[in-house]
PQR file with spaces between the fields and no chain letter, atoms N, CA, C, O and H, PARSE charges and radii, in Angstrom:
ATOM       1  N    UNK     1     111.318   99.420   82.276 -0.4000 1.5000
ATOM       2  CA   UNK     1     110.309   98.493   82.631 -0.0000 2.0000
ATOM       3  C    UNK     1     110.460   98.165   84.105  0.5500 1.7000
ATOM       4  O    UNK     1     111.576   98.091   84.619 -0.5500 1.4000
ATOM       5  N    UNK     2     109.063   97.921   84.953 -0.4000 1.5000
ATOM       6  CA   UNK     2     108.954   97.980   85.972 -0.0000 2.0000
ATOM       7  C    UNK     2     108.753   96.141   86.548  0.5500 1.7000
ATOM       8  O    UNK     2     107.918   95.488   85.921 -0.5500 1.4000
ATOM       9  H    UNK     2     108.156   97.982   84.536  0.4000 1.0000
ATOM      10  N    UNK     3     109.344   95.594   87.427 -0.4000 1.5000
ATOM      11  CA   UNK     3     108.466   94.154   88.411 -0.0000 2.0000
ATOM      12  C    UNK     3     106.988   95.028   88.809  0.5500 1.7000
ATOM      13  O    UNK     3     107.106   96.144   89.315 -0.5500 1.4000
ATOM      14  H    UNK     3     110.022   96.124   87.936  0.4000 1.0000
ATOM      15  N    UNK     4     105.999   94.614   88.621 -0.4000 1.5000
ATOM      16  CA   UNK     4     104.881   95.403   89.246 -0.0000 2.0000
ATOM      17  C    UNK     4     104.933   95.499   90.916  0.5500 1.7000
ATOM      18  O    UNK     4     104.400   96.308   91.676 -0.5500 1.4000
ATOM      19  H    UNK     4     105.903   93.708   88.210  0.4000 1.0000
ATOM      20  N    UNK     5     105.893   94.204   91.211 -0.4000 1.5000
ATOM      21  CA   UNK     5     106.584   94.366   92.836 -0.0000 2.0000
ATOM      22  C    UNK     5     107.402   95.667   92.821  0.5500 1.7000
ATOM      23  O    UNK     5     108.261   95.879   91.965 -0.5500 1.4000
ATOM      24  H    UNK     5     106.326   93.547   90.594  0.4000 1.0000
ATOM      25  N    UNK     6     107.106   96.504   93.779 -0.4000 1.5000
ATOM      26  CA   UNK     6     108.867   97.486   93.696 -0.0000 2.0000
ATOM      27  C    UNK     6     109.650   96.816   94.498  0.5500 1.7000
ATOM      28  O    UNK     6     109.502   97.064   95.694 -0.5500 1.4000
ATOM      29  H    UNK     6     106.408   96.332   94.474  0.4000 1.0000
ATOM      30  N    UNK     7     110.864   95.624   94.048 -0.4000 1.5000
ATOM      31  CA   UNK     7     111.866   95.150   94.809 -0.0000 2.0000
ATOM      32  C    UNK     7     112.725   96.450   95.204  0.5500 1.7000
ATOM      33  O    UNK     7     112.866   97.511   94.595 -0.5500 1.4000
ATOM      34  H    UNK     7     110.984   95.422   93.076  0.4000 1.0000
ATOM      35  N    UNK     8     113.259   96.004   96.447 -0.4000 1.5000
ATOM      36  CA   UNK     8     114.432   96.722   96.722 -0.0000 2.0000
ATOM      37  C    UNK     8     115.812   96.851   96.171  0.5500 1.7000
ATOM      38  O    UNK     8     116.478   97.865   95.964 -0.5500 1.4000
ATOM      39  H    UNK     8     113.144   95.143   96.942  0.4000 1.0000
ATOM      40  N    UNK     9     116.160   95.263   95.930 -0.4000 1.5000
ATOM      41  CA   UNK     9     116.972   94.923   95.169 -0.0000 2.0000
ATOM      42  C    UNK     9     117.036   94.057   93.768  0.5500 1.7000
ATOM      43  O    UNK     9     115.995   93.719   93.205 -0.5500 1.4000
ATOM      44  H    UNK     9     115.618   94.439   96.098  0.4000 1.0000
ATOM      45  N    UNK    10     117.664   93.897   93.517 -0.4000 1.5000
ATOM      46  CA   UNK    10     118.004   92.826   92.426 -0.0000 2.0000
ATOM      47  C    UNK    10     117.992   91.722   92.508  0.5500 1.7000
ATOM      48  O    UNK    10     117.673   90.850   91.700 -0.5500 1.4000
ATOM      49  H    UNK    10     118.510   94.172   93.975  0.4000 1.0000
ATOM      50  N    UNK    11     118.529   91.670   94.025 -0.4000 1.5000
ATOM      51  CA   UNK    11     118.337   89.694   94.169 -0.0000 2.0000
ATOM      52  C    UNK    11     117.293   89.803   94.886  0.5500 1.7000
ATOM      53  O    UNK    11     116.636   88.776   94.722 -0.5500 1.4000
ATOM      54  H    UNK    11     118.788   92.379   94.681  0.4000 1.0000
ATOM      55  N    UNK    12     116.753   90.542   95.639 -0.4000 1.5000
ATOM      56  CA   UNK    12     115.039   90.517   95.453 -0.0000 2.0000
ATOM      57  C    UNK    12     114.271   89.785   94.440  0.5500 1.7000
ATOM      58  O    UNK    12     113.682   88.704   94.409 -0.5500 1.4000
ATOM      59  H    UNK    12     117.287   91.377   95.772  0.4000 1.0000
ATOM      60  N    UNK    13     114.459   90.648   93.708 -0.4000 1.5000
ATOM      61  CA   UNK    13     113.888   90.037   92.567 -0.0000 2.0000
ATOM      62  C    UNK    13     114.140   88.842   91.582  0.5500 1.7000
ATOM      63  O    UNK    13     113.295   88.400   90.803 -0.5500 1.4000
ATOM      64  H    UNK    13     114.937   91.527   93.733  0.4000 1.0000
ATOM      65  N    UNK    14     115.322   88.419   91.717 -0.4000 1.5000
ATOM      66  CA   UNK    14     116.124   86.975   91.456 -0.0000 2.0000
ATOM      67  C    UNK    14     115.126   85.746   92.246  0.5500 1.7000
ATOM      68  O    UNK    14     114.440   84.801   91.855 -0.5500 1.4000
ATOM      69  H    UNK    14     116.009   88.778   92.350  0.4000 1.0000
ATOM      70  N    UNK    15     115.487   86.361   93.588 -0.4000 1.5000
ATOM      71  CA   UNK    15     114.700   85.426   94.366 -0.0000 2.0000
ATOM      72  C    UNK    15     113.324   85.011   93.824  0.5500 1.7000
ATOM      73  O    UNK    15     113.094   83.826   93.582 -0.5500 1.4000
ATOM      74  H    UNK    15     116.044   87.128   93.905  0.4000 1.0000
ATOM      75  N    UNK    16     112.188   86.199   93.586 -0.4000 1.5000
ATOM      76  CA   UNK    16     111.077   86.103   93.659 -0.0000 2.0000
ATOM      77  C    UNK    16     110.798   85.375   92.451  0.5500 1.7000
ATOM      78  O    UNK    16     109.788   84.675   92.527 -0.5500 1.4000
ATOM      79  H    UNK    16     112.374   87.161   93.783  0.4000 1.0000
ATOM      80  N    UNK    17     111.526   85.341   91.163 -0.4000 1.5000
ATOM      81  CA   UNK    17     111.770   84.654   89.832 -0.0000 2.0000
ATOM      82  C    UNK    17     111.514   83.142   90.134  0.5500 1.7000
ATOM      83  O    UNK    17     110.611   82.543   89.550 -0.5500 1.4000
ATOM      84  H    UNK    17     112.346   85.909   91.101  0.4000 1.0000
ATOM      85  N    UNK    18     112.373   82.494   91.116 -0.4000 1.5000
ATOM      86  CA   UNK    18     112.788   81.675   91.423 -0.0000 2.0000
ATOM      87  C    UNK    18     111.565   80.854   91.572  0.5500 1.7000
ATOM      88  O    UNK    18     111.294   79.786   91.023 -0.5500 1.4000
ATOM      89  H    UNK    18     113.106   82.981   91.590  0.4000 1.0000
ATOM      90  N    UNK    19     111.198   81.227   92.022 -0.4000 1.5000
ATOM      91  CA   UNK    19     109.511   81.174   93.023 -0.0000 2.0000
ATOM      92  C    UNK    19     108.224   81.269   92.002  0.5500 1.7000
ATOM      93  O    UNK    19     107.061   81.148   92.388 -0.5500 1.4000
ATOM      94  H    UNK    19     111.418   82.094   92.468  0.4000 1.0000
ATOM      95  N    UNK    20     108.617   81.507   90.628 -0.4000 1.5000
ATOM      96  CA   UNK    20     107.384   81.556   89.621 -0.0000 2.0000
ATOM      97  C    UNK    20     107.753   82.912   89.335  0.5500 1.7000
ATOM      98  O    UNK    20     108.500   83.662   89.963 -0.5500 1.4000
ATOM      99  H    UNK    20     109.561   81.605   90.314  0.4000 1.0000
ATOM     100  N    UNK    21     106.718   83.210   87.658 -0.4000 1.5000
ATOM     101  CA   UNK    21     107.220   84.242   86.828 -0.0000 2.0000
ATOM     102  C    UNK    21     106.845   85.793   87.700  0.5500 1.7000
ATOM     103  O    UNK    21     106.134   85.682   88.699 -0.5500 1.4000
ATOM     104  H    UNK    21     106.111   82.601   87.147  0.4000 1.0000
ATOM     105  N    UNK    22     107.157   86.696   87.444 -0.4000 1.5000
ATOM     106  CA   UNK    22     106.505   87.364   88.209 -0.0000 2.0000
ATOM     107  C    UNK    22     106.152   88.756   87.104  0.5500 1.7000
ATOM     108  O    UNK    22     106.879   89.175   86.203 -0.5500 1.4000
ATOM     109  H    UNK    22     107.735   86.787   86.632  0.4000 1.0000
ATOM     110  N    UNK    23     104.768   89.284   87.535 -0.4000 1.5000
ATOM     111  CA   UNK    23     104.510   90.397   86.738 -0.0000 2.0000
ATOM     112  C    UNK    23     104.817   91.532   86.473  0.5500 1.7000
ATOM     113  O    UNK    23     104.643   92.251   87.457 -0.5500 1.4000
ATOM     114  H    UNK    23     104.177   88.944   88.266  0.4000 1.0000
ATOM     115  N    UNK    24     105.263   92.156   85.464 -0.4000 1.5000
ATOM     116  CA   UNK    24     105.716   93.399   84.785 -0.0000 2.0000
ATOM     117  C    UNK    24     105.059   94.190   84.222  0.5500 1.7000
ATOM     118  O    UNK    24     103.846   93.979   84.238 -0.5500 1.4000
ATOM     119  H    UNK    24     105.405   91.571   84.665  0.4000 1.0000
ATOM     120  N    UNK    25     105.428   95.083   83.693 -0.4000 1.5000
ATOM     121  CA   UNK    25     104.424   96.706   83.174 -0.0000 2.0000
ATOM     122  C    UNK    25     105.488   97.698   82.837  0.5500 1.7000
ATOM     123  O    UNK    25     106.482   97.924   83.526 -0.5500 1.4000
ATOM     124  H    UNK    25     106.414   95.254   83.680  0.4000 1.0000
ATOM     125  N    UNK    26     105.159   98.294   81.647 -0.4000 1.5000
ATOM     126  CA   UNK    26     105.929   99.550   81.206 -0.0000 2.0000
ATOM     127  C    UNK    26     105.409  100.936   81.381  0.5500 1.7000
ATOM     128  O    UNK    26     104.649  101.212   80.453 -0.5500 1.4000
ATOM     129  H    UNK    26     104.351   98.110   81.087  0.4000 1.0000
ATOM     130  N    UNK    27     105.508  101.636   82.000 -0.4000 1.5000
ATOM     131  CA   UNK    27     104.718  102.549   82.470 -0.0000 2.0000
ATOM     132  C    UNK    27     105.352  103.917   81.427  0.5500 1.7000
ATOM     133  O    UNK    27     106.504  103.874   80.994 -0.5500 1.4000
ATOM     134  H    UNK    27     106.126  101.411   82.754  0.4000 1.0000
ATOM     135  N    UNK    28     104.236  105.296   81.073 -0.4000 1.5000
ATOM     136  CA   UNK    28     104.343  105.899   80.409 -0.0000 2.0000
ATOM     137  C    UNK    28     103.260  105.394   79.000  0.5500 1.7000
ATOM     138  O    UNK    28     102.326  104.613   78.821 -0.5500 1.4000
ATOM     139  H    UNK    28     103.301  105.331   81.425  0.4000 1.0000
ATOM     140  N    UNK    29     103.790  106.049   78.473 -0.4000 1.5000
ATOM     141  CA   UNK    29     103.213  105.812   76.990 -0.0000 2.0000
ATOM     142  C    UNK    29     103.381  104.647   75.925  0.5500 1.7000
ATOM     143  O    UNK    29     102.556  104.381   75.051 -0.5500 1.4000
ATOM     144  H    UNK    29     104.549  106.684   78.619  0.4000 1.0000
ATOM     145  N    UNK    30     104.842  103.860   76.189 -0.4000 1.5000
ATOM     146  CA   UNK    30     104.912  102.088   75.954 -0.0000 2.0000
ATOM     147  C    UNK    30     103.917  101.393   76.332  0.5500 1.7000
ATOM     148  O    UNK    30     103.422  100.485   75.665 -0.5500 1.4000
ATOM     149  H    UNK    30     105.512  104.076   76.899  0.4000 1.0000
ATOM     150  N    UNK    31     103.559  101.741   77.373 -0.4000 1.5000
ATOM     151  CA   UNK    31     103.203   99.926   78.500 -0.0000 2.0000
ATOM     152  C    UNK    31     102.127  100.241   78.420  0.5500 1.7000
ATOM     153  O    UNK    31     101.783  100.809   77.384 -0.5500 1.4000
ATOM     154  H    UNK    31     103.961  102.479   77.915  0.4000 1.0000
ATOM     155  N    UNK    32     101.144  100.000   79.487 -0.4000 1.5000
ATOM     156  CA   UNK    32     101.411   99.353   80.428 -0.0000 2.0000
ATOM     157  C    UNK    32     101.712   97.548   80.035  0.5500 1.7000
ATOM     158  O    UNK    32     102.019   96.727   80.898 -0.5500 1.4000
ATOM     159  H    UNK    32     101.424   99.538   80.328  0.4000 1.0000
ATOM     160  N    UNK    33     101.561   97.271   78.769 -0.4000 1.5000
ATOM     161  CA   UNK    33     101.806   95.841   78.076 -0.0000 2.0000
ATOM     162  C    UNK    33     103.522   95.576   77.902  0.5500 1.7000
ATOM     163  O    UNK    33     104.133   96.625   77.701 -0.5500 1.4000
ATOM     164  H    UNK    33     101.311   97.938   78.067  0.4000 1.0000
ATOM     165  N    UNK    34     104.337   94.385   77.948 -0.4000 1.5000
ATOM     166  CA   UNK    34     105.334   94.415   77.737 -0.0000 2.0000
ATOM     167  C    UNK    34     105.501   93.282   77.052  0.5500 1.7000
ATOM     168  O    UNK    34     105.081   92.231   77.536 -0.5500 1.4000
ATOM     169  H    UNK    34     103.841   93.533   78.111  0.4000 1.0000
ATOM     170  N    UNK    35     106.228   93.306   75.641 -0.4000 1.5000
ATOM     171  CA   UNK    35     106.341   92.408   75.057 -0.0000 2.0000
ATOM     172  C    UNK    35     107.530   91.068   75.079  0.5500 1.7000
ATOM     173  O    UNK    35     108.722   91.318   75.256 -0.5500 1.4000
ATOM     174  H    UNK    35     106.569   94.159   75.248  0.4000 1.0000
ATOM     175  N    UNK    36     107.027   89.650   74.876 -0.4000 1.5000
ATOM     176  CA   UNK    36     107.608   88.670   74.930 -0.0000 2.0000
ATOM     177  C    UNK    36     109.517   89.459   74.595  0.5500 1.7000
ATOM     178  O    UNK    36     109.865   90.405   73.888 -0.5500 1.4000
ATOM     179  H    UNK    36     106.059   89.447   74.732  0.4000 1.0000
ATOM     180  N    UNK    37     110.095   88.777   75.236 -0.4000 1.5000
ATOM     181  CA   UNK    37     111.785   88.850   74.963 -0.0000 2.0000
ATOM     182  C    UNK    37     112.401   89.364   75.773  0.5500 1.7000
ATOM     183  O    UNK    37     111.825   89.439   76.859 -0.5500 1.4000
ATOM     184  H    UNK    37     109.811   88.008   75.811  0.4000 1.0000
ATOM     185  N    UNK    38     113.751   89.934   75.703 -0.4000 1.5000
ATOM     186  CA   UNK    38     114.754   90.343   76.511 -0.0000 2.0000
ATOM     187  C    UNK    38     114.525   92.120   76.625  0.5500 1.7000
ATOM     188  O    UNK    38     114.562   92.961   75.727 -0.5500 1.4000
ATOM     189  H    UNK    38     114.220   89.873   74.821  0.4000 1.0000
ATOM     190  N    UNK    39     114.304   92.262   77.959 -0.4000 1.5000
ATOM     191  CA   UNK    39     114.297   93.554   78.374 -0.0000 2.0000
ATOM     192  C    UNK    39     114.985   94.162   79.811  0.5500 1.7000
ATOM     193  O    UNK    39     115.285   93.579   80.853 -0.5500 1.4000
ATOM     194  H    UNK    39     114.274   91.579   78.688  0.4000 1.0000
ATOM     195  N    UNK    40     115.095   95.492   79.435 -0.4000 1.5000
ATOM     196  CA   UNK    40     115.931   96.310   80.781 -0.0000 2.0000
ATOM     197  C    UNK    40     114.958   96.393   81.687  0.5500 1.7000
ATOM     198  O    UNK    40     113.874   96.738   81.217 -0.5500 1.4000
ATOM     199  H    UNK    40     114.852   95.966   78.589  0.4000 1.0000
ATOM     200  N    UNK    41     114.994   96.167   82.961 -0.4000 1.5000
ATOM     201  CA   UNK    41     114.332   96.227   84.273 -0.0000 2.0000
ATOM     202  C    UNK    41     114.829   97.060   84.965  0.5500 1.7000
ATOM     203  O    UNK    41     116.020   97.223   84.698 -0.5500 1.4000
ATOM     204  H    UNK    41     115.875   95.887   83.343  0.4000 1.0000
ATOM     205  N    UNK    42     114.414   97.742   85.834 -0.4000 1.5000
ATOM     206  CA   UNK    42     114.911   98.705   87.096 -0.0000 2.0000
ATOM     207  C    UNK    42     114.114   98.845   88.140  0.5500 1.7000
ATOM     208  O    UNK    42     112.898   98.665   88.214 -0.5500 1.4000
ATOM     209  H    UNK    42     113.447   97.610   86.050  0.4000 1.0000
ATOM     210  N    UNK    43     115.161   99.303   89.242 -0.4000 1.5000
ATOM     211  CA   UNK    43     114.175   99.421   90.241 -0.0000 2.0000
ATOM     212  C    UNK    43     114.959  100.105   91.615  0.5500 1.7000
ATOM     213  O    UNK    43     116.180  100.044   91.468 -0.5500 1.4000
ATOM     214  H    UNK    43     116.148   99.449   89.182  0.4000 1.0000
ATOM     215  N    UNK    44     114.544  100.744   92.919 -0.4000 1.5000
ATOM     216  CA   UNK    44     113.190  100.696   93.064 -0.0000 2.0000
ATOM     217  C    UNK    44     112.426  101.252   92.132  0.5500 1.7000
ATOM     218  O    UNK    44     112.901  101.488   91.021 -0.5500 1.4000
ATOM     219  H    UNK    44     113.552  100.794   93.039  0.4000 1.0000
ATOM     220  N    UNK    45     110.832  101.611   92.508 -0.4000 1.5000
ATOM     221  CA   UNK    45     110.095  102.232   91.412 -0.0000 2.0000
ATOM     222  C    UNK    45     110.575  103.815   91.330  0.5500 1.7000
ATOM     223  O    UNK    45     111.625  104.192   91.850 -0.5500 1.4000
ATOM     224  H    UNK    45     110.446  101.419   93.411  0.4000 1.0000
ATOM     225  N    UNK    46     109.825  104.547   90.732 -0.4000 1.5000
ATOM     226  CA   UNK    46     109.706  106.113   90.712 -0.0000 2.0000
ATOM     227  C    UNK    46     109.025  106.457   91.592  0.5500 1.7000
ATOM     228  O    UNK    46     107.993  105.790   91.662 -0.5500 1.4000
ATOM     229  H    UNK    46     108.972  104.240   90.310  0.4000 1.0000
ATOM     230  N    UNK    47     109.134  107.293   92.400 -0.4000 1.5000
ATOM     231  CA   UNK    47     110.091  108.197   92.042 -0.0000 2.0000
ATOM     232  C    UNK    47     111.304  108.095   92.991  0.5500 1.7000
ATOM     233  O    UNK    47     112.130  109.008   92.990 -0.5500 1.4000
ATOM     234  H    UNK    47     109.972  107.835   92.343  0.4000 1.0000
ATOM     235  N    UNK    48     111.517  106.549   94.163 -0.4000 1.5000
ATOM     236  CA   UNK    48     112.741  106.542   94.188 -0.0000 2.0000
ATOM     237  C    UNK    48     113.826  106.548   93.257  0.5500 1.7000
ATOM     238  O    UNK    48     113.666  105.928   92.205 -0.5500 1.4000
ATOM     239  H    UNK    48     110.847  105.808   94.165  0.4000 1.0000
ATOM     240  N    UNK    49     114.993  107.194   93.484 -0.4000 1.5000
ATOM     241  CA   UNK    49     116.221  106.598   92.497 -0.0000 2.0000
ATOM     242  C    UNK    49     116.281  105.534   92.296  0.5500 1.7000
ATOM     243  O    UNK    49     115.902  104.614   93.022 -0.5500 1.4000
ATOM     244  H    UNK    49     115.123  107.698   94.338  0.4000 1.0000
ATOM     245  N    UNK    50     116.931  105.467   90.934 -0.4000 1.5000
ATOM     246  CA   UNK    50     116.938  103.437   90.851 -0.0000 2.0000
ATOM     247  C    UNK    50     118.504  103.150   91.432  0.5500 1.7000
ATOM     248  O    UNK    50     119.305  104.083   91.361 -0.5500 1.4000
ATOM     249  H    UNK    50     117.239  106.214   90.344  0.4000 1.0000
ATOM     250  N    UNK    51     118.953  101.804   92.029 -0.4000 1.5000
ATOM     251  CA   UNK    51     119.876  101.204   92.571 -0.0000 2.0000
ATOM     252  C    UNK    51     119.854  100.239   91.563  0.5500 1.7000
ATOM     253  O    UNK    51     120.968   99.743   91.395 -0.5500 1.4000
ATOM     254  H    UNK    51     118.303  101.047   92.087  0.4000 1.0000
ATOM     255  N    UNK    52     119.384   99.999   91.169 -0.4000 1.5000
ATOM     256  CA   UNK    52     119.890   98.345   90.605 -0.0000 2.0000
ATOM     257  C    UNK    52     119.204   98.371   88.880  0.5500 1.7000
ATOM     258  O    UNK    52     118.211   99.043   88.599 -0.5500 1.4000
ATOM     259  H    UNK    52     118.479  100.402   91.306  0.4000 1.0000
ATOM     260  N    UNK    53     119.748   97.747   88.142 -0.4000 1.5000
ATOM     261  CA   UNK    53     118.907   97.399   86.959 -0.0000 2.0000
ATOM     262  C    UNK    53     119.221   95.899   86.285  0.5500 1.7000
ATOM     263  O    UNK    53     120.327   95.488   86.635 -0.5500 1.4000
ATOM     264  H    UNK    53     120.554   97.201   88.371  0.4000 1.0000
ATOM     265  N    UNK    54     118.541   95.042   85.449 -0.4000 1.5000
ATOM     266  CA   UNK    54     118.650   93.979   85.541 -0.0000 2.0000
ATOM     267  C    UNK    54     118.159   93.793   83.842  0.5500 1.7000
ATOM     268  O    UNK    54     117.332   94.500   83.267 -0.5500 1.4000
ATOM     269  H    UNK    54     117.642   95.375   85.165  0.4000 1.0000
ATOM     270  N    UNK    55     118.961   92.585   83.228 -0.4000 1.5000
ATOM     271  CA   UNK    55     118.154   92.062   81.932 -0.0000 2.0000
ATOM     272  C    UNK    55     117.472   91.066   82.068  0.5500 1.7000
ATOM     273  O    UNK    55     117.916   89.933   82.254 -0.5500 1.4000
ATOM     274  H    UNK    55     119.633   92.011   83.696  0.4000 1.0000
ATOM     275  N    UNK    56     116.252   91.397   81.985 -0.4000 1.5000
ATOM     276  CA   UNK    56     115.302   89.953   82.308 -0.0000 2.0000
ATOM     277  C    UNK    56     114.866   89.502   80.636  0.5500 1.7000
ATOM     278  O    UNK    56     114.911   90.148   79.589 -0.5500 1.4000
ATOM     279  H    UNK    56     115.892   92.318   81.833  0.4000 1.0000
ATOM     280  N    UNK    57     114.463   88.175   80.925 -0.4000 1.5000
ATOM     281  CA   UNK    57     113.171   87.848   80.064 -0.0000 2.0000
ATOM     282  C    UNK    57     111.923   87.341   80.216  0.5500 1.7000
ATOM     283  O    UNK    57     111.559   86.533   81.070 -0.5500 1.4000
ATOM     284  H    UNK    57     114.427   87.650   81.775  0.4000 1.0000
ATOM     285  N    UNK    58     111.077   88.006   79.082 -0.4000 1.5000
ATOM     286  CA   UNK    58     109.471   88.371   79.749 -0.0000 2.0000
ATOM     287  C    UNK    58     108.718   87.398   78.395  0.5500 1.7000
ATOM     288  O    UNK    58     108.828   87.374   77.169 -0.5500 1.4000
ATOM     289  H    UNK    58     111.373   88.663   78.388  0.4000 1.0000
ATOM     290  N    UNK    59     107.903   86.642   79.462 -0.4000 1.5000
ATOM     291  CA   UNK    59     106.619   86.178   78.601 -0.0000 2.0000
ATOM     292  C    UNK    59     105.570   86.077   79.162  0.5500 1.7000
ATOM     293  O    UNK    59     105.257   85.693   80.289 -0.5500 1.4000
ATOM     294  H    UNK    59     107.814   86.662   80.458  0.4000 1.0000
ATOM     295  N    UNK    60     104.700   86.659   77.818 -0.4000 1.5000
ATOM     296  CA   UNK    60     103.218   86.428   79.127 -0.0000 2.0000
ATOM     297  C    UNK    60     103.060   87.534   80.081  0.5500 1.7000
ATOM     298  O    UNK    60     102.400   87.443   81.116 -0.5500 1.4000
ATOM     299  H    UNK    60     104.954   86.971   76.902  0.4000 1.0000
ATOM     300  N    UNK    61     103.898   88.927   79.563 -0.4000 1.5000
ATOM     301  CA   UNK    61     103.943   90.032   80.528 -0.0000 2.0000
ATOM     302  C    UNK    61     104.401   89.372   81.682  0.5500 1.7000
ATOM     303  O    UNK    61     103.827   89.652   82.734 -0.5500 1.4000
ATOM     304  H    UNK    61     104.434   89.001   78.722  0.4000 1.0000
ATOM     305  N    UNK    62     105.473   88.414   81.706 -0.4000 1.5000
ATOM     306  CA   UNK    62     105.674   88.140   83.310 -0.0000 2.0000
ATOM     307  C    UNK    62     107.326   87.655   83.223  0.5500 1.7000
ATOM     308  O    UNK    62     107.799   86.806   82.467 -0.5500 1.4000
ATOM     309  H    UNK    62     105.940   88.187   80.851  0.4000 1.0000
ATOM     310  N    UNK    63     108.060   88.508   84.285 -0.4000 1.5000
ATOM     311  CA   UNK    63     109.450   88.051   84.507 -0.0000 2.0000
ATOM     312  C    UNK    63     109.697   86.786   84.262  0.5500 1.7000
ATOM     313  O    UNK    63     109.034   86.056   84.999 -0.5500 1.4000
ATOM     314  H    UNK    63     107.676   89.197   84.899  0.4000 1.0000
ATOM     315  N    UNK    64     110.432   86.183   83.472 -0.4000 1.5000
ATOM     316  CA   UNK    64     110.601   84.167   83.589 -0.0000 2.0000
ATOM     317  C    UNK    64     112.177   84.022   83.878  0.5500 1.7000
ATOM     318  O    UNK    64     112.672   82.895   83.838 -0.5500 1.4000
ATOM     319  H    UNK    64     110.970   86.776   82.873  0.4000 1.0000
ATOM     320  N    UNK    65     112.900   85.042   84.141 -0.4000 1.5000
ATOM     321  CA   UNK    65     114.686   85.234   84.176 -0.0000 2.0000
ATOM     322  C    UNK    65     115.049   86.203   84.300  0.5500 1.7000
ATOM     323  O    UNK    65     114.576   87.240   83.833 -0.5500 1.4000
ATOM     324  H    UNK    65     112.498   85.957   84.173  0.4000 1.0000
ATOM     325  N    UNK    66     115.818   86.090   84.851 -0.4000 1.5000
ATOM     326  CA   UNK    66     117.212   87.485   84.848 -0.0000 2.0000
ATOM     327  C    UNK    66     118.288   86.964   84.638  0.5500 1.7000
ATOM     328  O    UNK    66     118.744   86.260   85.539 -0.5500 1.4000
ATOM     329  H    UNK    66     116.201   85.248   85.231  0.4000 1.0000
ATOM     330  N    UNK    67     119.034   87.122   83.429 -0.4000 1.5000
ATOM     331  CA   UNK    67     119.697   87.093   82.870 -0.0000 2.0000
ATOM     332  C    UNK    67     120.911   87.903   82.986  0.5500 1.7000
ATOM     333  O    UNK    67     121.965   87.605   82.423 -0.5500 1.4000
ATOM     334  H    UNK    67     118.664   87.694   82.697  0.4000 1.0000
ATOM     335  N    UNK    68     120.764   88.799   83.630 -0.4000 1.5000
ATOM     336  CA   UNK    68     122.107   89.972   83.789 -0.0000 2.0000
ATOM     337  C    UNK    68     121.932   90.866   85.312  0.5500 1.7000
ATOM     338  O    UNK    68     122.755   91.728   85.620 -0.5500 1.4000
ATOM     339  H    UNK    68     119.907   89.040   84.087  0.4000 1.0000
């Protein structure tokens, strides 16, 4: 699962949490919908390599935590 932001990092994206939920998407044949609860995040997007990955939780299709 993707931030629809491509953060660079992780606390990128910590940060941007911080700041209000922020929007997500599962790309492929899952998503593009992502359901309420605890999910794996990564990033950057594709087809950079990923550096970082993160357990967030999502409601409302939208980051509300990172948790890990």
């Amino acid at each position: 699962m993707y931030s629809n932001t491509d953060f660079k990092t992780k606390k990128a994206l910590k940060e941007a949490v911080k700041n209000g939920p922020v929007p997500c998407h599962q790309p492929g044949p899952f998503g593009p919908a992502v359901e309420d609860g605890s999910h794996s995040c990564e990033g950057p997007h594709y087809p950079k390599p990923h550096s970082w990955y993160a357990t967030v939780e999502v409601k409302d299709g939208k980051i509300v935590e990172v948790t890990r």
